[in-house]
C-alpha positions as CSV (number, residue, x, y, z in Angstrom):
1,X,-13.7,-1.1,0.6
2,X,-13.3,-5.0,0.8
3,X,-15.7,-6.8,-1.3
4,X,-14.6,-10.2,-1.0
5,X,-13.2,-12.3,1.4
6,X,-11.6,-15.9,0.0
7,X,-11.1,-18.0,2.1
8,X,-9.3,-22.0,1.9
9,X,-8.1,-24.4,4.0
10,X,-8.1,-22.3,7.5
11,X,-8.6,-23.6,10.2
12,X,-12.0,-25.2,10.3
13,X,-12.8,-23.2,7.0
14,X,-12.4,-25.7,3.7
15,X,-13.5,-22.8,1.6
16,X,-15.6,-19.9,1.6
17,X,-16.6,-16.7,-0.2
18,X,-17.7,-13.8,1.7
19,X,-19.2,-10.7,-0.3
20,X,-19.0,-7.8,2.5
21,X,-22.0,-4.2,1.3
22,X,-21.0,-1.3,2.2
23,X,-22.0,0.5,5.5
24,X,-22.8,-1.7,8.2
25,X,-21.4,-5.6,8.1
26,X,-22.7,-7.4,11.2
27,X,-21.0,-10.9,11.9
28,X,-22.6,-12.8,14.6
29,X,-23.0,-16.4,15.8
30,X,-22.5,-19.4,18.5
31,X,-19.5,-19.0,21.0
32,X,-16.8,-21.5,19.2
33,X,-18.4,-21.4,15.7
34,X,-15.0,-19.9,13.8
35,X,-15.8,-15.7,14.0
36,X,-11.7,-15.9,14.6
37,X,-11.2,-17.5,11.7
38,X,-12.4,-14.7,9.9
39,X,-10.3,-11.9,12.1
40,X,-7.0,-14.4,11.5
41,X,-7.9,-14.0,7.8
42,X,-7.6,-10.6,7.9
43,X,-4.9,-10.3,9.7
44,X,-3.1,-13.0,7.3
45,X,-3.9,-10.2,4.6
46,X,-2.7,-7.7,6.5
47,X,0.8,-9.1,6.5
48,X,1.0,-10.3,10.1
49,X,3.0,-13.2,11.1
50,X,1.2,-16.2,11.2
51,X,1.1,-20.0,12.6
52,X,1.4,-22.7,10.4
53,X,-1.1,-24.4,12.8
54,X,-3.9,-22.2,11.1
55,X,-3.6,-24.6,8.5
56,X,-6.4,-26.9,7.8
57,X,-6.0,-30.7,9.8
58,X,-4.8,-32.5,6.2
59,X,-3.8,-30.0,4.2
60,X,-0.6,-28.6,2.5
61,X,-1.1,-24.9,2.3
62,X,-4.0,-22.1,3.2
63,X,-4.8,-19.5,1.3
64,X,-6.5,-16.1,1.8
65,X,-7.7,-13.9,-1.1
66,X,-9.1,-10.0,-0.5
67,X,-11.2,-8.1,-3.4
68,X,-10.4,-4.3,-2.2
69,X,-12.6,-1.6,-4.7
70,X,-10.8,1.4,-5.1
71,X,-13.1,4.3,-5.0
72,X,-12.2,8.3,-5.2
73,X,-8.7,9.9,-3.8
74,X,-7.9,6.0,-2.9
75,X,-6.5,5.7,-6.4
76,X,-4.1,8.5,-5.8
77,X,-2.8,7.2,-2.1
78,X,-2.1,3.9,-3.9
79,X,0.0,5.7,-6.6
80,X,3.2,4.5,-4.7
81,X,2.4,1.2,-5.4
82,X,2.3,1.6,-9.4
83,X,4.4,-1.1,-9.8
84,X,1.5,-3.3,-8.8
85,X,-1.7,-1.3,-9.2
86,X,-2.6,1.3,-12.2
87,X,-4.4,4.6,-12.2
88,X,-7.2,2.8,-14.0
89,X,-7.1,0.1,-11.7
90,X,-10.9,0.1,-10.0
91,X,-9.6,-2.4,-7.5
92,X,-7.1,-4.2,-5.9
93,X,-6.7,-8.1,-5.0
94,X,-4.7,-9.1,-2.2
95,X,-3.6,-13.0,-1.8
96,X,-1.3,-14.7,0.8
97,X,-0.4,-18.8,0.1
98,X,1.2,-20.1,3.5
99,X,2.8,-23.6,3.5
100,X,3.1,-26.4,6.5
101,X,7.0,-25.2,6.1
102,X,6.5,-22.0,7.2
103,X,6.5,-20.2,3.5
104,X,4.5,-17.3,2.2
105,X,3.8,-16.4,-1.2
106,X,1.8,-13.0,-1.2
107,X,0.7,-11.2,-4.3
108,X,-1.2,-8.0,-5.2
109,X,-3.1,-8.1,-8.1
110,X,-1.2,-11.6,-9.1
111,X,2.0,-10.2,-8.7
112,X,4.7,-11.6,-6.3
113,X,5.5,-9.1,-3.5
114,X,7.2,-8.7,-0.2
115,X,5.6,-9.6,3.1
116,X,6.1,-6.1,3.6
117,X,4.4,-4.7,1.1
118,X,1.2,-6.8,2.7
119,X,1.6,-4.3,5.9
120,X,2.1,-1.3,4.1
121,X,-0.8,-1.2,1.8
122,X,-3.3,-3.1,4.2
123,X,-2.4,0.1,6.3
124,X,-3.6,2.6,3.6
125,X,-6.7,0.2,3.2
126,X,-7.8,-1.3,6.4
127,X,-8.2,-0.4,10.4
128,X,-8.2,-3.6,12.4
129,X,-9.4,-3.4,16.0
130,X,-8.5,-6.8,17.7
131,X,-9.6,-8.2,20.8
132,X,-6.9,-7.7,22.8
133,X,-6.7,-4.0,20.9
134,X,-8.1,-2.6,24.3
135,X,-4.9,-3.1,26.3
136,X,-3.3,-0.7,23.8
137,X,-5.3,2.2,24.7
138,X,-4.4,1.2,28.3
139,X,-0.5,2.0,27.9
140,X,-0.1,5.3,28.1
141,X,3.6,5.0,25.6
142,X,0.6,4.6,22.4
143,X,-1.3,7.7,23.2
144,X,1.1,10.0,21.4
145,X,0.4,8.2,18.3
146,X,-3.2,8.7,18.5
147,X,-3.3,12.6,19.5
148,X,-0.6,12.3,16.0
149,X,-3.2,10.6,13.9
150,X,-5.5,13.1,15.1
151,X,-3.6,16.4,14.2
152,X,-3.0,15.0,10.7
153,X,-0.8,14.2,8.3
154,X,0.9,17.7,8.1
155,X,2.5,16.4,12.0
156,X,2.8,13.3,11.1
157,X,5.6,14.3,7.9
158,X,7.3,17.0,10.4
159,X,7.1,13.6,13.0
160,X,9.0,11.8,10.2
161,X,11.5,13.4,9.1
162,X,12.3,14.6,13.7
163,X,12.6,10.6,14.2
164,X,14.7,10.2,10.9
165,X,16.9,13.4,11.9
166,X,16.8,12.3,15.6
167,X,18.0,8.5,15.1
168,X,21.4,10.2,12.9
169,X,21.6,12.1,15.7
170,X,21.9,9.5,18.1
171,X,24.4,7.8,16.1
172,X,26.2,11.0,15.6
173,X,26.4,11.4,19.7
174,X,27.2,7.4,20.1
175,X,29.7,8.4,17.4
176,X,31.1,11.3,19.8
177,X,31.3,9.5,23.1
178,X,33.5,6.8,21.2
179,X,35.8,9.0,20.1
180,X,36.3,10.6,23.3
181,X,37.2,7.1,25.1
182,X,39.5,6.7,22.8
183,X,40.9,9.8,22.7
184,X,43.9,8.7,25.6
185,X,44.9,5.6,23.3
186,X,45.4,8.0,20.5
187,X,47.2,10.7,22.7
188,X,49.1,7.5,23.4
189,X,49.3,6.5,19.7
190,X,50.4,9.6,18.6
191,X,53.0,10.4,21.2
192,X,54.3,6.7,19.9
193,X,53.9,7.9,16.2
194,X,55.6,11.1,16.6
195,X,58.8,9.4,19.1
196,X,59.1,6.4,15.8
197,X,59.1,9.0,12.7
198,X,61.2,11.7,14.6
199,X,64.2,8.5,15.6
200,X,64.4,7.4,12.3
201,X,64.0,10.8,10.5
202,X,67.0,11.9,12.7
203,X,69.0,9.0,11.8
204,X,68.8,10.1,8.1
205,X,69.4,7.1,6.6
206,X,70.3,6.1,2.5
207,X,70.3,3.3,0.9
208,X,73.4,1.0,0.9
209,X,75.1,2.9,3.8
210,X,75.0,0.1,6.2
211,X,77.1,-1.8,3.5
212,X,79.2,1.1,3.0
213,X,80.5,1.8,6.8
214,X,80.9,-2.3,7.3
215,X,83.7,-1.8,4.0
216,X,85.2,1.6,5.6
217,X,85.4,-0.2,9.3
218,X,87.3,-3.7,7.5
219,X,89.7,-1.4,5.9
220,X,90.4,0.9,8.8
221,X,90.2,-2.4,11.0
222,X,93.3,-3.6,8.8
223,X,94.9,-0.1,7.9
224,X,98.3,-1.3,8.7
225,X,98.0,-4.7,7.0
226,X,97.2,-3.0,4.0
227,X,99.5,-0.2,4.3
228,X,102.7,-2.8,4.6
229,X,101.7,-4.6,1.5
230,X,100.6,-1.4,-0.4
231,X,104.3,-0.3,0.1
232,X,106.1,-3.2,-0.3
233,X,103.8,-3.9,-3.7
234,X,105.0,-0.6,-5.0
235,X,108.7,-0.8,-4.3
236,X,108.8,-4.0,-5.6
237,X,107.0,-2.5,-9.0
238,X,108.7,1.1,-9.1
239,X,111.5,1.1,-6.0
240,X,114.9,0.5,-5.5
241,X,117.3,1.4,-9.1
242,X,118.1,-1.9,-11.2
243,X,116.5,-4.3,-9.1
244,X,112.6,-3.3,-9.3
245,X,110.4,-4.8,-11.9
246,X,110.2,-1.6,-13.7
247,X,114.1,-1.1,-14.0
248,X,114.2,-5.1,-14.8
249,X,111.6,-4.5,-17.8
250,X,113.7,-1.3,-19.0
251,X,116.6,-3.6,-19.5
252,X,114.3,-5.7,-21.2
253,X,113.1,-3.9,-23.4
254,X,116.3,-2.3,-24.8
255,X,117.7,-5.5,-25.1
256,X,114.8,-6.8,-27.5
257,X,114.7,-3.0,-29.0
258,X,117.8,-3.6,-30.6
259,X,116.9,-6.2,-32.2
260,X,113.0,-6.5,-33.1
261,X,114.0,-5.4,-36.5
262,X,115.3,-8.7,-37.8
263,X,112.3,-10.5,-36.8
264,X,108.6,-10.3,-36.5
265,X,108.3,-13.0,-33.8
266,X,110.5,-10.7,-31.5
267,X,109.4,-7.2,-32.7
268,X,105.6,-8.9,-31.3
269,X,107.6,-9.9,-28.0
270,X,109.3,-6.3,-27.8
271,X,105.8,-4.6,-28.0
272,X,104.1,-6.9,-25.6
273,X,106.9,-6.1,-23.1
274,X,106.2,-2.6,-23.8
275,X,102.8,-2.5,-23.4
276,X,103.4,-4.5,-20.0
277,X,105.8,-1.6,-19.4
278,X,103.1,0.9,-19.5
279,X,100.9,-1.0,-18.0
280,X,103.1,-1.6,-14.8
281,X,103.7,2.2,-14.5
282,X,99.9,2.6,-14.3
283,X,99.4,0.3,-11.6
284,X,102.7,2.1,-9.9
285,X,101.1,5.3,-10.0
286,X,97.7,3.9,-8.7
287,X,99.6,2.3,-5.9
288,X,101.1,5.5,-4.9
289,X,97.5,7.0,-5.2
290,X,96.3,5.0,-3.1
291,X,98.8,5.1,0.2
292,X,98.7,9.0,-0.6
293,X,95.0,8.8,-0.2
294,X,95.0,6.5,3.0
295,X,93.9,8.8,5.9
296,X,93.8,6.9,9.6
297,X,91.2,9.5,11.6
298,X,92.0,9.0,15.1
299,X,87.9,8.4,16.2
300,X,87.1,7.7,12.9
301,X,86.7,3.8,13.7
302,X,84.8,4.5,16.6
303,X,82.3,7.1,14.7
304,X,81.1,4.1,12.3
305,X,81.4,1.8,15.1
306,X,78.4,4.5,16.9
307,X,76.5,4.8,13.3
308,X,76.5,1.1,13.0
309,X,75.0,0.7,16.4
310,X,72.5,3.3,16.1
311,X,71.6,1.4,12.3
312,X,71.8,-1.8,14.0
313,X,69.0,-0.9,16.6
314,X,66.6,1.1,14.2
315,X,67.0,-2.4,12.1
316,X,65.9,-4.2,15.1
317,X,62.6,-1.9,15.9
318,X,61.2,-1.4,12.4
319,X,62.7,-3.6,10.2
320,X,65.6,-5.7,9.1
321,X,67.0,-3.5,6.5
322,X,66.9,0.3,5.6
323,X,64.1,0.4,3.1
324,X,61.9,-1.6,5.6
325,X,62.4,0.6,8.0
326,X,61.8,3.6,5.2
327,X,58.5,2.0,5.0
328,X,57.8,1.8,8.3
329,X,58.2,5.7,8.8
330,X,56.3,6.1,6.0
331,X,53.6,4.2,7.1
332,X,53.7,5.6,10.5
333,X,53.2,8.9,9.1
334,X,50.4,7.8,7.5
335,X,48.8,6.7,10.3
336,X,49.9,10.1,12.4
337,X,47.8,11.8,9.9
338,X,44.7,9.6,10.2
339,X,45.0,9.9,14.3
340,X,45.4,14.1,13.3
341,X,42.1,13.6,11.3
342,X,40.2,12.0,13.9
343,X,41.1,14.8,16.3
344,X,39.7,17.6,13.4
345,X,36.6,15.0,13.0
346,X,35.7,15.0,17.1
347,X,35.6,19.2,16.5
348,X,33.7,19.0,13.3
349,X,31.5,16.4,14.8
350,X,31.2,17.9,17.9
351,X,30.1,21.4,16.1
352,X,27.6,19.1,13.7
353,X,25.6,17.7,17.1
354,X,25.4,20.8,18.1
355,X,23.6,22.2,14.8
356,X,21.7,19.1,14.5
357,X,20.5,19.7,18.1
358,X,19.1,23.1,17.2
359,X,17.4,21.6,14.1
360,X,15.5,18.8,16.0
361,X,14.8,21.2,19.2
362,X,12.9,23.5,16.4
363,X,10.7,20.9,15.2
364,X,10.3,19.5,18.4
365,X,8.6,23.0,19.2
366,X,6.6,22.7,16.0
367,X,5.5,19.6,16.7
368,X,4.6,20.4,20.2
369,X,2.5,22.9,19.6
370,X,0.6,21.4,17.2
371,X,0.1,18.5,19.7
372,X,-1.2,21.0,22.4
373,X,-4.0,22.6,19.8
374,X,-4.8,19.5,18.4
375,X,-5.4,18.4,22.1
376,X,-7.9,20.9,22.8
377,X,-10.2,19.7,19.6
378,X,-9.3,16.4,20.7
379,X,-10.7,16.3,24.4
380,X,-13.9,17.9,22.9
381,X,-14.4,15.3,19.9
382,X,-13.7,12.4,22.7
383,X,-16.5,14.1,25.6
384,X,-18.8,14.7,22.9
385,X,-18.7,10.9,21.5
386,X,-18.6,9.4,25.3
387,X,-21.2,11.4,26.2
388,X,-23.4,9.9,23.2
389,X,-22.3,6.8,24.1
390,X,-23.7,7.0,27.7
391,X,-21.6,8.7,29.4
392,X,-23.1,11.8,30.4
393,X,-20.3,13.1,32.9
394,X,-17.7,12.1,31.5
395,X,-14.1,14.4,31.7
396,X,-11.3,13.6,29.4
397,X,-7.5,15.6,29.2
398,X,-5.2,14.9,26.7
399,X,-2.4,15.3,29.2
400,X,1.2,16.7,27.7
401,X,4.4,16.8,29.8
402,X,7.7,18.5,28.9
403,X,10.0,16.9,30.6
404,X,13.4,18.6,32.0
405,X,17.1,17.1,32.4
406,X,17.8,16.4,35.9
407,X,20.9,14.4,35.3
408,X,24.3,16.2,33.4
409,X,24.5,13.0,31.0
410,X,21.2,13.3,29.7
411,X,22.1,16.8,28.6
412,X,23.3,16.3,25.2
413,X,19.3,14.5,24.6
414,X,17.6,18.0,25.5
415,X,16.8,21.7,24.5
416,X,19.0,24.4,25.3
417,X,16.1,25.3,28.2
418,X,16.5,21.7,29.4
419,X,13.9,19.4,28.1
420,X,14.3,16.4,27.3
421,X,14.4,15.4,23.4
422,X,12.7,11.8,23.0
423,X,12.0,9.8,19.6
424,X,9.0,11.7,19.3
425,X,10.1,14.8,20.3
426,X,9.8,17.1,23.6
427,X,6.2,15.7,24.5
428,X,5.1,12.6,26.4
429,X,1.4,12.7,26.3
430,X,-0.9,10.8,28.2
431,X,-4.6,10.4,28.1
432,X,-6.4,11.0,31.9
433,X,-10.0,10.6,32.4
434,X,-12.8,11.3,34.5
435,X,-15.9,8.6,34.0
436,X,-17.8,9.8,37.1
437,X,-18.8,13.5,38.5
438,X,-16.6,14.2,42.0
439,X,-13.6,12.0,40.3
440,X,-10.7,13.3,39.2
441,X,-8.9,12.7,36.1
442,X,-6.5,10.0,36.6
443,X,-4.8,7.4,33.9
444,X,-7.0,4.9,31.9
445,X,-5.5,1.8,32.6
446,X,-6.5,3.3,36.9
447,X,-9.9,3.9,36.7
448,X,-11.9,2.6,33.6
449,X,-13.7,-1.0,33.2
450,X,-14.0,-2.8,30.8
451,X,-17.2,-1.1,29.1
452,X,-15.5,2.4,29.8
453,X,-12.1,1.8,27.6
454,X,-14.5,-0.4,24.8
455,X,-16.0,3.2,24.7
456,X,-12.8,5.5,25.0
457,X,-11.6,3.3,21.9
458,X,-14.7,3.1,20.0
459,X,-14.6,7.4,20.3
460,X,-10.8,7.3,19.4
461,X,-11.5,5.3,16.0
462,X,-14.5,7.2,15.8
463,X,-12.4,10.7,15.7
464,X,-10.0,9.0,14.0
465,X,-11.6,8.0,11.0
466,X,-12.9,11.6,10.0
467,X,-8.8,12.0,9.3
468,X,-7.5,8.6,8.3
469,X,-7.1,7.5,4.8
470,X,-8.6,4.1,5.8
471,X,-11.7,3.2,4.1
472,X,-12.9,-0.1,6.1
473,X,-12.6,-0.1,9.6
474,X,-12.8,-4.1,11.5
475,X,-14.1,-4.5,14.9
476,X,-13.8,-7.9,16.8
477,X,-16.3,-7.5,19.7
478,X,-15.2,-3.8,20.7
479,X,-18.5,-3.6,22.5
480,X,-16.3,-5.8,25.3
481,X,-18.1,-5.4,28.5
482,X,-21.2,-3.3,27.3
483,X,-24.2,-3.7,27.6
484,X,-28.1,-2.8,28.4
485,X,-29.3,0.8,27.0
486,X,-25.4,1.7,26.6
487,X,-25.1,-1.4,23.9
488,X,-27.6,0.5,22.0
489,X,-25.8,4.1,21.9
490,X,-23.0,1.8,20.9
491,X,-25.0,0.3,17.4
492,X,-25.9,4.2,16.8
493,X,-22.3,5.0,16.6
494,X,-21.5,2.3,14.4
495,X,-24.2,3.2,12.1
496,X,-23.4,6.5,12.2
497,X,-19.5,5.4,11.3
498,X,-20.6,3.6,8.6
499,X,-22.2,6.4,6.5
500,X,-18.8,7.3,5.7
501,X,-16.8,4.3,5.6
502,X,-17.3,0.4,5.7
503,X,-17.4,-0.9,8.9
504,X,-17.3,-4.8,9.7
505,X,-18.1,-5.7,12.7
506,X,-18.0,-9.1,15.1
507,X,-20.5,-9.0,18.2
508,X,-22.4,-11.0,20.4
509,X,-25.1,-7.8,21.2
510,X,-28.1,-7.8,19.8
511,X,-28.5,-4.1,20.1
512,X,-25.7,-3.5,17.7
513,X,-26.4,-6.3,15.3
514,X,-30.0,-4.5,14.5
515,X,-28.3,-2.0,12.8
516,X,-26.5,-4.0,10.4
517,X,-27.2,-2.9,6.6
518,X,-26.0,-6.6,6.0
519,X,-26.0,-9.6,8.6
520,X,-23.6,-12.7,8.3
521,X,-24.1,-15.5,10.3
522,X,-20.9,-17.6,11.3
523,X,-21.9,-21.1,12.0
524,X,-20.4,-24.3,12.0
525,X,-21.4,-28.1,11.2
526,X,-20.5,-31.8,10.5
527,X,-19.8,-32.4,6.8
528,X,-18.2,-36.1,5.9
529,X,-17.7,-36.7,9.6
530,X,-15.8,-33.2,9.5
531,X,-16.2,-30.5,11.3
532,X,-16.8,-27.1,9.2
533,X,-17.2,-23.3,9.4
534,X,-19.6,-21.5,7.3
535,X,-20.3,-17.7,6.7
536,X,-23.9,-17.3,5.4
537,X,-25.5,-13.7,4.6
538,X,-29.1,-13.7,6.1
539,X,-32.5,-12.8,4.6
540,X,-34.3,-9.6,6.8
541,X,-36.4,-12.9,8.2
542,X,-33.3,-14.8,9.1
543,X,-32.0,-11.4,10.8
544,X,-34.8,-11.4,12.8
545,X,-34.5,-15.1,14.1
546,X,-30.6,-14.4,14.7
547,X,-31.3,-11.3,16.4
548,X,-34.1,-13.5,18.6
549,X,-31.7,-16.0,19.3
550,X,-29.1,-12.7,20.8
551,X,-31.8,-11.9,23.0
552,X,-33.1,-15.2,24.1
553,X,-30.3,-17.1,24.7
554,X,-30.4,-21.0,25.1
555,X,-32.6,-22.7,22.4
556,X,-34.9,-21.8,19.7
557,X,-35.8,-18.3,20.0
558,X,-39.5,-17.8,21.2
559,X,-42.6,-15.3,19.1
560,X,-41.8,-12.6,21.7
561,X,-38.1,-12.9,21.1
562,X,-38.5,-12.6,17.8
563,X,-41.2,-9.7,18.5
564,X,-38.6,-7.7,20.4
565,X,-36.0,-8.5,17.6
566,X,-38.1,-6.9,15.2
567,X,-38.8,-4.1,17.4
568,X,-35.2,-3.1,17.8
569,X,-34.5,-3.2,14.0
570,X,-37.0,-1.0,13.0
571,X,-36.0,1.1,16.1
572,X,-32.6,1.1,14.2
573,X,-33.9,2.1,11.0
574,X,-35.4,5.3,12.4
């Protein structure tokens, strides 16, 4: 339950401490005098976004402190915040600093935290029923998540993990239906793939080759050229008797044979010519080789004229020599595999909606029929509380549609029988109700006033409570529109609520105020030529005049106000 409220530098507060009892916490006071403040406070603590306009006229930063006791299975539930709060923790301090820049600094238990973590644990801790709460009871898109509350928390895991399941498969589908528009580029692609690898694969190139044909094509080019001066080379080494070079050398070589004995200068000149002898018989022989090994193929020219074009044109589509366009193949194929893959995937993916369909359809059931029986108790809980609360003929349905698939692209979002699957599963639920005998049950936001849906919500929390977590429940002026002897079945419900939790709550009726266990009295006055909101708890006598004042209206409250004040808290008390 909250304890304390710290307050500094909002609005017109410059500081206050609040002490809140258990049970029944009335606030009351003049129109204008700051009850806000105290909601915006809250909310602040609650991790809502905020306005750096709250801050007090002057002033650098706000500040907003909450004193939470920890009482029972409430130490448990806050187990996931160990990090911040022990097991033998008995309570828990909230803080949130906002600056004229914008900043926050929020802590729990003096520890630095997320905003987030504001939002999740004043969830676990606190129930906040704004003003303009009402108009959410009036959209009938929130009425799911109050029949949810209602059935308890064994729904609301199965509701969990549906949305969590049902958001992958989403994606999944969104997944699907992009790889089926792009499945004609990748026909495309792959048709392209398939045409590149298969040319150059067929071309069956090497390394060097290109280099290779241009030296074949010179020398075929020039065959005769070479031919003529192959031939004439050779007779000019090894032809004709006594005048070739070889004959020439012979002659030599006998000459200095016969006498290379009488000196060592020409015995080195005889060997030398010798050697050269040899020598010029090898390249003789090599000559002959080589016209022996010249063959002139008739097309022969023309075939590496055709290879080099073909060469020539794979060079110019993949790249400008043949390990380029190697690489490029190789690449390609890569890439063919990758489009081969994604075709494989769209099956595998396909078959994976399809099982993931069946999974959410199942719990959708589940959840479904859950919803319908936790309807039934529902409706009851509600008539019975409206009833106490003045309205005697009241009829109330917790109405649940199964919507079916009327259009073929919405069938991949339904059951196998057609309905359609929504984030919260096969249901759409909507609340109808019946305030008068002779009506019949149509939609809240239709046919209730303002009185009627303050009611409707009050039963909802009412209900709600017996299965929430939440210890401390807030109301800013839920009583909205009520009034008379219905005001007063109002304050009974409140007081009844509050034997089980603490409930805070702002009013302006008297009737409900008389039931407070503990009565705070927002006023406001002029301190230092400053205006200033105060929060003072009241004594039983100062109850009574406050409660006077309710009744009375303008000015001081008379002896029979204050008569009738007294009346209608003992008539509480009973």
């Amino acid at each position: 339950m909250l304890q304390e409220l710290h307050i500094k530098n909002l609005a017109l507060i410059d500081e206050n401490y609040i002490e809140f009892d258990k049970g029944l916490n009335v606030l009351t006071g003049e129109t204008g005098a700051g009850k806000t403040i105290l909601v915006e406070a809250m909310n602040l603590l609650l991790g809502e976004r905020t306005d750096c306009l709250l801050i007090r006229t002057g002033c650098d930063e706000a500040y907003v402190e909450g004193t939470f006791v920890l009482e029972g299975g409430f130490k448990e539930t806050m187990n996931q915040f160990g990090e911040f709060i022990s097991a033998e923790d008995a309570q828990c301090v909230i803080s949130r600093r906002i600056s004229k820049e914008g900043k926050n600094k929020c802590y729990i238990n003096g520890k630095l935290v997320p905003l987030q973590f504001l939002k999740q644990i004043g969830n676990i801790l606190v129930d906040l029923h704004g003003q303009h709460a009402h108009q959410t009871i009036l959209k009938s898109s929130t009425h799911i998540d109050f029949l949810d509350r209602y059935v308890g928390h064994e729904l609301l895991d199965e509701k969990f993990k549906y949305i969590k399941d049902y958001n992958e498969f989403r994606e999944m589908v969104s997944n699907l239906e992009s790889l089926k528009e792009q499945t004609r580029e990748r026909a495309r692609k792959k048709e392209l793939l398939c045409f590149q690898i298969e040319e150059i694969e067929k071309a069956n190139l090497k390394l060097g080759e290109i280099e290779d044909l241009i030296k074949e094509r010179d020398i075929l080019k020039n065959a005769e050229k070479i031919c003529e001066a192959v031939k004439m080379s050779h007779e000019t080494l090894w032809g004709e008797p006594q005048f070739s070079v070889h004959d020439l050398l012979v002659k030599t070589e006998e000459a200095l044979g016969r006498v290379s004995d009488y000196s060592l200068e020409l015995a080195e000149v005889y060997q030398k010519i010798r050697n050269i002898s040899f020598e010029l018989e090898d390249l003789s022989h090599k000559l002959s080789d080589y016209l022996d090994g010249l063959q002139f193929e008739p097309n022969r020219l023309e075939e590496i004229e055709a290879r080099l074009a073909e060469m020539y044109l794979l060079r110019k589509k993949y790249g400008d020599n043949i390990e380029e366009i190697l690489d490029f193949m190789n690449k390609a194929q890569v890439e063919l595999n990758s489009l081969m893959t994604s075709e494989r995937n769209l099956g595998e993916l396909e078959l994976n909606i399809a099982g993931r369909k069946k999974e959410l359809t199942e719990i959708a059931r589940k959840l479904s029929g859950k919803r319908k029986r936790g309807a039934v108790r529902l409706e009851e809980e509600v008539v019975k509380h409206l009833t106490e609360l003045n309205m005697p003929k009241v009829r109330f349905k917790v109405q649940i549609i199964n919507e079916s698939v009327d259009n073929q692209k919405e069938v991949i979002f339904a059951t196998e029988d057609g309905f359609k699957l929504y984030l919260n599963g096969i249901d759409d639920v909507e609340f109808l109700i019946s305030p008068n005998p002779g009506e019949p049950l149509k939609p809240l936001a239709k046919i209730a006033s303002g009185g009627e849906i303050s009611r409707i919500m009050l039963a909802l929390k009412i209900v709600l409570a017996k299965v929430d977590s939440v210890s401390t429940l807030i109301f800013d002026e839920i009583d909205s529109g009520v009034g008379g002897r219905t005001a007063g079945f109002v304050g009974q419900k409140m007081n009844i609520l509050s034997d089980t939790h603490q409930v805070i709550c702002i009013t302006h009726l008297p009737q409900i105020a008389a039931y407070a266990n503990q009565h705070l009295l927002v006023f406001k006055k002029e301190v230092d030529n400053r205006m200033q909101t105060f929060v003072e708890a009241l004594s039983f006598d100062d109850k009574i005049d406050e409660v006077a004042r309710m009744l009375g209206g303008k000015g001081e409250p008379s002896e029979l106000s204050k008569k009738h004040a007294l009346e209608l808290i003992q008539l509480a008390k009973e």
